[in-house]
C-alpha positions as CSV (number, residue, x, y, z in Angstrom):
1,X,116.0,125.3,53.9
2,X,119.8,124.9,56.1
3,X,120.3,122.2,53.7
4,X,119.8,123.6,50.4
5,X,121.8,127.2,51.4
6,X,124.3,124.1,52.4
7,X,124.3,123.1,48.2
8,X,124.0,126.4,46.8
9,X,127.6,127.2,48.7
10,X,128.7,123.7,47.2
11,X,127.8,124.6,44.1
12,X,129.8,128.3,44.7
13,X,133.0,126.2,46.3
14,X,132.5,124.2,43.1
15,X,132.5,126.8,40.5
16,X,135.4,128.7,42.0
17,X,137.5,125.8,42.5
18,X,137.0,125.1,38.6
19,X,137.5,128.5,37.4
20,X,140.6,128.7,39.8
21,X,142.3,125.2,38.3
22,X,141.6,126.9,34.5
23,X,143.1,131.0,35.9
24,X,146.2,128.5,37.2
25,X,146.9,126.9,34.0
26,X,146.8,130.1,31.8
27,X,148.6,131.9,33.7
28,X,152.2,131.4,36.1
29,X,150.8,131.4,39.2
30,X,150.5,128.1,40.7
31,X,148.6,129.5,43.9
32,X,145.1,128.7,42.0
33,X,145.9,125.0,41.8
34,X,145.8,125.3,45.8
35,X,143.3,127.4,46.1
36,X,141.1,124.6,43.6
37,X,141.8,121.9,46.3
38,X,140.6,123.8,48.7
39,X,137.1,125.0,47.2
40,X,136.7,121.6,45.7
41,X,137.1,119.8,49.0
42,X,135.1,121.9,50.6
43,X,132.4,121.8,47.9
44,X,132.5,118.2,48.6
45,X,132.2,118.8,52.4
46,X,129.1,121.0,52.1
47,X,127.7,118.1,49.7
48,X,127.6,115.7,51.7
49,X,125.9,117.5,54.2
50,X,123.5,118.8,52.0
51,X,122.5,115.1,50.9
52,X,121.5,114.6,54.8
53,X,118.1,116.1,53.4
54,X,118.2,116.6,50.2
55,X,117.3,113.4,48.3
56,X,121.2,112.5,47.0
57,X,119.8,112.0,43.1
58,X,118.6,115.7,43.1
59,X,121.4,117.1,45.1
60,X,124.5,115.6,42.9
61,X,122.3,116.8,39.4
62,X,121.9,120.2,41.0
63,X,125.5,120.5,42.2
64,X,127.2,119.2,38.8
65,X,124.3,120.6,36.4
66,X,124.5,123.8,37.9
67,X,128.1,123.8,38.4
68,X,128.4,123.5,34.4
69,X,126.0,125.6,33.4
70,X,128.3,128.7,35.4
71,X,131.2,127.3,34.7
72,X,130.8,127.5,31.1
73,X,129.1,130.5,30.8
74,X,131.9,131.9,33.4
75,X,135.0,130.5,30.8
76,X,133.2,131.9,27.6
77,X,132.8,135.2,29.7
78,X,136.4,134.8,31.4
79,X,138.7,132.9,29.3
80,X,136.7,133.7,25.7
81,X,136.4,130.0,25.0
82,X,133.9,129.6,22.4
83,X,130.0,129.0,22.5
84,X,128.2,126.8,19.8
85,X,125.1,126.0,19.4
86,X,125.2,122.4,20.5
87,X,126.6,123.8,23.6
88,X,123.7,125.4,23.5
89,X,121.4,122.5,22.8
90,X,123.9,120.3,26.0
91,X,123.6,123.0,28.4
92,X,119.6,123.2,27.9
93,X,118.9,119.8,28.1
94,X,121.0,120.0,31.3
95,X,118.3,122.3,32.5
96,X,115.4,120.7,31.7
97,X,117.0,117.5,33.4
98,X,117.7,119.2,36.6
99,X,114.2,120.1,36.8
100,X,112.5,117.0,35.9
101,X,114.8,114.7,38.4
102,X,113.7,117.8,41.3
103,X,109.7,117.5,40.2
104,X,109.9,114.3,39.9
105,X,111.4,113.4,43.5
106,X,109.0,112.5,46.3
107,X,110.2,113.4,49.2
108,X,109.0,111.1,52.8
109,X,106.6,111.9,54.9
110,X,107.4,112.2,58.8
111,X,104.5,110.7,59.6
112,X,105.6,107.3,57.2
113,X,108.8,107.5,59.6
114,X,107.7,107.2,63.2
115,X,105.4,103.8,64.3
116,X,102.0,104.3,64.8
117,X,100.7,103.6,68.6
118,X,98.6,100.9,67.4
119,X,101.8,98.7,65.9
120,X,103.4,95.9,67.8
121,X,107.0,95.6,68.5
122,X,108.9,93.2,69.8
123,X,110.3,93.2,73.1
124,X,113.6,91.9,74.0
C-alpha cells in the first residue's frame, strides 16, 4: 500500500510540475519554471521508488496516463484550452488502457521467491 501512496504523490508532483511550466509561460513570472523542476524531479524520485513494488509497466502507464488525464482536464479548466471530441475519444482509450495493463499484471508470489527446503544448492 506505501508504494502505491508513493505513485499517487508522483502522479501529484507530476501534474503540478506541468501545470506550473504552462502558469510560467503565460504569464511573467519565471518562478514556475523552478518550481516545475522541482515537482518533476521529485515526481521522478517518488517513481522510482514506487516501481520497487509496483510492476514498472503498470506504474509508468498509471503515472503518465493519469498525469494526462488531470493535466488536460486541469488546462481546459485553467487555461480554457479547448476540448474536442477526439480528445475525448484519446483520453478514454487512455483509460481503458490503464486498466487493462493493471488487470492484466500478475503480480509474484512470495512463496515462488524463497527455495523450498527440499531443493539442493550448491556449496562453495
Amino acid at each position: 500500500m506505501f508504494y502505491w501512496i508513493l505513485l499517487a504523490f508522483a502522479i501529484i508532483a507530476e501534474i503540478t510540475g506541468t501545470l506550473s511550466m504552462k502558469w510560467s509561460s503565460v504569464s511573467d513570472d519565471n518562478m514556475g519554471y523552478i518550481f516545475m523542476l522541482l515537482m518533476i524531479t521529485l515526481s521522478y524520485i517518488l517513481l522510482s521508488f514506487s516501481v520497487k513494488k509496483i510492476a514498472l509497466g503498470v506504474a509508468y502507464a498509471m503515472w503518465e496516463g493519469i498525469g494526462i488525464l488531470f493535466i488536460t482536464l486541469f488546462s481546459v479548466l485553467l487555461f480554457d484550452e479547448s476540448v474536442s471530441l477526439l480528445k475525448i475519444i484519446g483520453l478514454t482509450t487512455l483509460v481503458v488502457g490503464i486498466v487493462l495493463i493493471k488487470s492484466g499484471t500478475s503480480t509474484k508470489k512470495e512463496s515462488a521467491l524463497k527455495p523450498s527446503k527440499d531443493s539442493k544448492h550448491a556449496v562453495i
